[in-house]
N, C-alpha and C positions, 0 to 999 in steps of 0.2 A: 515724112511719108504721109500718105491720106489712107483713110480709113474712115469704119465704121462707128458711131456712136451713139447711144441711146441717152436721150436728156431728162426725159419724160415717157410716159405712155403715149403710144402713138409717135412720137418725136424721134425718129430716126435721122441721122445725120452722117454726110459723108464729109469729113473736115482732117485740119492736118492736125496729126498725133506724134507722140513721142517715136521717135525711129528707134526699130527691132536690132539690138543687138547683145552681143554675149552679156552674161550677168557673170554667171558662174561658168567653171568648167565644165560644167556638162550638157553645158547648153548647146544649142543649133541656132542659127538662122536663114530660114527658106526663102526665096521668092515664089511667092504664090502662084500658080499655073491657071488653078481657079476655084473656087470660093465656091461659099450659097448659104442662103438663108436655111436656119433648120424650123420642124413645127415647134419643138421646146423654145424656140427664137420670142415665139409669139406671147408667150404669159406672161412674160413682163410688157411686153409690146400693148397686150390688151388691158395690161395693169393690174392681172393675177399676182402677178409677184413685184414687191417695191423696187423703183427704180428712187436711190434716196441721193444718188450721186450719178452726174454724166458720169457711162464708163464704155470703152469701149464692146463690142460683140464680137460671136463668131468663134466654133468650136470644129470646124469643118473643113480640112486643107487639102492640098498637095502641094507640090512643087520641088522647087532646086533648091538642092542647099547652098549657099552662098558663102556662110562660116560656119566652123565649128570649134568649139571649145577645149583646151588643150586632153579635156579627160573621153574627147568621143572619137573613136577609132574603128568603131561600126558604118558610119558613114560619110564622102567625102565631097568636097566642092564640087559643085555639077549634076554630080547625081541628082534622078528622080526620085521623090522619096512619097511613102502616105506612112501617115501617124493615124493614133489615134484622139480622140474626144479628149480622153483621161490619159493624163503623161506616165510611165510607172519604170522604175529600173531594170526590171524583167527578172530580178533576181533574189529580192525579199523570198519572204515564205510566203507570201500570199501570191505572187506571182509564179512562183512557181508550182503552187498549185493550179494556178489556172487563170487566178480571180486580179488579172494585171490591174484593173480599174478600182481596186484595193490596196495599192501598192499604199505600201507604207511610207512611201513619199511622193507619194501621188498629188498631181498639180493640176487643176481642169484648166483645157484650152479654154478663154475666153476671149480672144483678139485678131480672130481669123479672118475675119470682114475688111481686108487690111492689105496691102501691097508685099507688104514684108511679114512675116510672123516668127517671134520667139518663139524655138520648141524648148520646154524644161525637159531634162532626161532624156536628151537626144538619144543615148546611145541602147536603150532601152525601148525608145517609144516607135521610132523613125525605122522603116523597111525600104529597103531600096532596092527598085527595078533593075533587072541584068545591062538592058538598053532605056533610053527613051521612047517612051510609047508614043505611038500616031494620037494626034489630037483629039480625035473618034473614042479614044479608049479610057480619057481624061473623063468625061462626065462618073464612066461607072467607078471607077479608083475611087474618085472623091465619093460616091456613096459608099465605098467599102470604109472610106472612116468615120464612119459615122451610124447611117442609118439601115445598113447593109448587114453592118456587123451588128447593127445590137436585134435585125429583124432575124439575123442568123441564132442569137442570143435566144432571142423569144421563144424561139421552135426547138434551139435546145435544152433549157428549160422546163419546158412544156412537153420533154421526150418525146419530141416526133418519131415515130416510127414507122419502118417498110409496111403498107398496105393500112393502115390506119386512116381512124380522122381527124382531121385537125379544124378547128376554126377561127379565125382571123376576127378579132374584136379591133377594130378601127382602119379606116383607108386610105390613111395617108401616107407620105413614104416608108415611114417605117412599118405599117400594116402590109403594104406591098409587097416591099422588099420582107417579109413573115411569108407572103405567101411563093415568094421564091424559095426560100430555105425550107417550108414542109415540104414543095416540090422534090427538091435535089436532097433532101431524107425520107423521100421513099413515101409520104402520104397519100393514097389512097384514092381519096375523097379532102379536096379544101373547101370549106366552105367560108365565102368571103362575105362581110358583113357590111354594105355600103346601102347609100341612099343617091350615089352620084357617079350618072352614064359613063364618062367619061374614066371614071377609076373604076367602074366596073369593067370596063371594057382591056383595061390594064390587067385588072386582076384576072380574067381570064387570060390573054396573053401571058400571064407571066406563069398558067397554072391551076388555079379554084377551078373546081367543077361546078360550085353550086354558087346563088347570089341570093345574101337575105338581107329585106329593106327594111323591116321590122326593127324597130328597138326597144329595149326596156322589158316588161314582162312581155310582150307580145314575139319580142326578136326572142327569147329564150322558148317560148311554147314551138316559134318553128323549127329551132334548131332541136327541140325535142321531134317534132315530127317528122323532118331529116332521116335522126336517128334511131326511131321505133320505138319511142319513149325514153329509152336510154342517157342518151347524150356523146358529146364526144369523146375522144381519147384525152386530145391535149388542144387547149385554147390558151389560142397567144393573143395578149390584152395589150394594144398596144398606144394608147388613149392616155391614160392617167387619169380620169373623172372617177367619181365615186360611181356613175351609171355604166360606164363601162366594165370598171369593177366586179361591181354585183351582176352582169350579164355574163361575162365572164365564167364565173363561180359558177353561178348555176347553170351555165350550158355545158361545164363538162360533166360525165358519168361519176360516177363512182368508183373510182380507184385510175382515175384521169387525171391529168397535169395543169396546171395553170401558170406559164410564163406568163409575168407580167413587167412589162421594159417601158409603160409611158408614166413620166415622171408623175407621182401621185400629188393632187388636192383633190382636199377634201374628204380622202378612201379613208375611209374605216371599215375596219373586216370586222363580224364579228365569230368570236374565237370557239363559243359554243355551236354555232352555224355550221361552221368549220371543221369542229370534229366530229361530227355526227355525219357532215356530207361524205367522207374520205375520197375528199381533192386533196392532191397534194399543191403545197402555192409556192414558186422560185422567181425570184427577179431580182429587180436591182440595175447601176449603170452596169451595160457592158461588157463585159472584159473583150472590148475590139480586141486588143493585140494579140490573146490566143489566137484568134483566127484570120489574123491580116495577112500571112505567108500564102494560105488557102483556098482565100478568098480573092486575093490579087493575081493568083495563077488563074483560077475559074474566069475572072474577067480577061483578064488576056490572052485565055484561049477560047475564050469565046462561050463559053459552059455557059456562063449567066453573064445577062445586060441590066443589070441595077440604072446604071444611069439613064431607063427611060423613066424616071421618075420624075428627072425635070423637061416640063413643059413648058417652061418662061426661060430664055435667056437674057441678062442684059450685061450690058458695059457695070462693073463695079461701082461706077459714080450713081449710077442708078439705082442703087440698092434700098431707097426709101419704097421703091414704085416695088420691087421683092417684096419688102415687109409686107404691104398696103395689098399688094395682089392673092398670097396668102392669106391673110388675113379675111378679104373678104371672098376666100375661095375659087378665085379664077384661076387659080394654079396649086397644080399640087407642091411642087418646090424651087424654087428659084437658081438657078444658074447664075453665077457673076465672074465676069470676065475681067481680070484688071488691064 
């Protein structure tokens, strides 16, 4: 099969890979419906993080199941299925408390860029549609496994709550998709943190009442003046930078929340800061699978459209011109169609 492959920084490549099939019993294998570049795609892309070995990418699926393994009895050939990011049995103690992207055997998708995809812990990870959805409904699904769920993650977290404020520390899909989930918990007041028209224009569609262009100590004085010196309730940090970080922190109040869902370099908190501000700070991957039952009903009936997130589509062979176009910000997220 062909897929996705990362060589180098910068070096994306679509070439033929080893073909997706059972390992173990508990495995799945989908055909892909449709794919996409994520922004965590991009740090090794930019050469934040080592690429020390070609390997393939791609954390981000839907599709048909094709096979399954003699131990998955949750879902069967045909079916439509959405997983998430992080594989998990559903049935450890950490999943059952909630925290599925902790499973104690948890396995991260990395091969999604791909024609075909192994799922580890099918019968745990894999949710499947009553029917087949209309193609139309494909884009937002696929953000429900990924960047849907962990911007739903951010906001709860960050305990959004009915009549509240919230603010939105980064504007890309997963900031976005934050400012849908304070939306549909009841926030108030969003205020969304961008520098670019076009995801502004998003983030009001999806919801933010307010727009601050500001960053750095200056983006936190207006988010102070937003709020009457005060500050927010709950800010969802959805970046991973040590700048985001610290803007973060200090734009929410005092006895306010801090989700924070973008993968950290560089962050250092410091701990005496910390206890004298009383923010409370929650994050971490995920746990899509809590909320993929709920989040895939919302999309399919129309509640929320996560999938206006992607504003690029292309043919799957294409997916260097994804990287490249994220990359240098002519799109917010990439669409790939195999």
């Amino acid at each position: 099969m062909r897929g996705a492959v990362i060589h180098a920084p910068g070096d994306i490549r679509f070439e033929t890979v080893d073909d997706a099939k059972i390992i173990k019993p508990t495995d799945a294998v989908i055909r892909t419906a449709v794919t996409c570049v994520c922004g965590s795609d991009l740090w090794p892309y930019r050469g934040a993080e080592p690429t020390e070995h070609a390997h393939p990418m791609g954390h981000e699926y839907v599709g048909f199941v094709e096979e399954v393994g003699s131990a998955v009895t949750s879902v069967k050939q045909g079916q439509f299925v959405v997983g998430s990011f992080a594989t998990s049995d559903n049935t450890c103690a950490n999943c059952r408390n909630g925290f599925q992207s902790n499973c104690l055997n948890r396995e991260f998708m990395s091969t999604c860029q791909a024609e075909y995809v192994r799922i580890p812990n099918a019968q745990g990870t894999l949710v499947a549609t009553e029917d087949v959805p209309g193609e139309d409904l494909w884009p937002g699904l696929l953000a429900v496994s990924d960047v849907m769920g962990t911007g739903w993650w951010a906001a709860d977290a960050a305990e959004v709550r009915p009549g509240s404020t919230a603010v939105v520390v980064g504007d890309g899909a997963v900031g976005l998709c934050g400012v849908i989930a304070a939306k549909d918990m009841g926030a108030e007041r969003i205020i969304a943190m961008s520098r670019h028209a076009s995801r502004q224009k998003l983030a009001r569609e999806f919801g933010a009442t307010d727009i601050v262009t500001e960053r750095g100590e200056e983006g936190v004085a207006r988010i102070k003046e937003l709020t009457g010196g005060i500050g927010a309730d709950s800010v969802l940090e959805c970046v991973g930078t040590a700048q985001a970080m610290s803007q973060a922190l200090h734009s929410a109040r005092p006895g306010g929340n801090v989700g924070f869902v973008g993968v950290p370099h560089e962050v250092a908190v410091d701990g005496q800061e910390l206890f004298f501000s009383h923010v409370g700070l929650r994050g971490g991957p995920a746990p899509v699978r809590r909320y993929l039952p709920d989040l895939i009903d919302r999309v399919l009936q129309g509640r929320i459209d996560p999938g206006k997130v992607f504003d690029l589509t292309l043919p799957l062979e294409q997916v260097a011109e994804g990287y490249k176009a994220m990359d240098e910000r002519r799109a917010i997220k990439a669409l790939l169609k195999p």
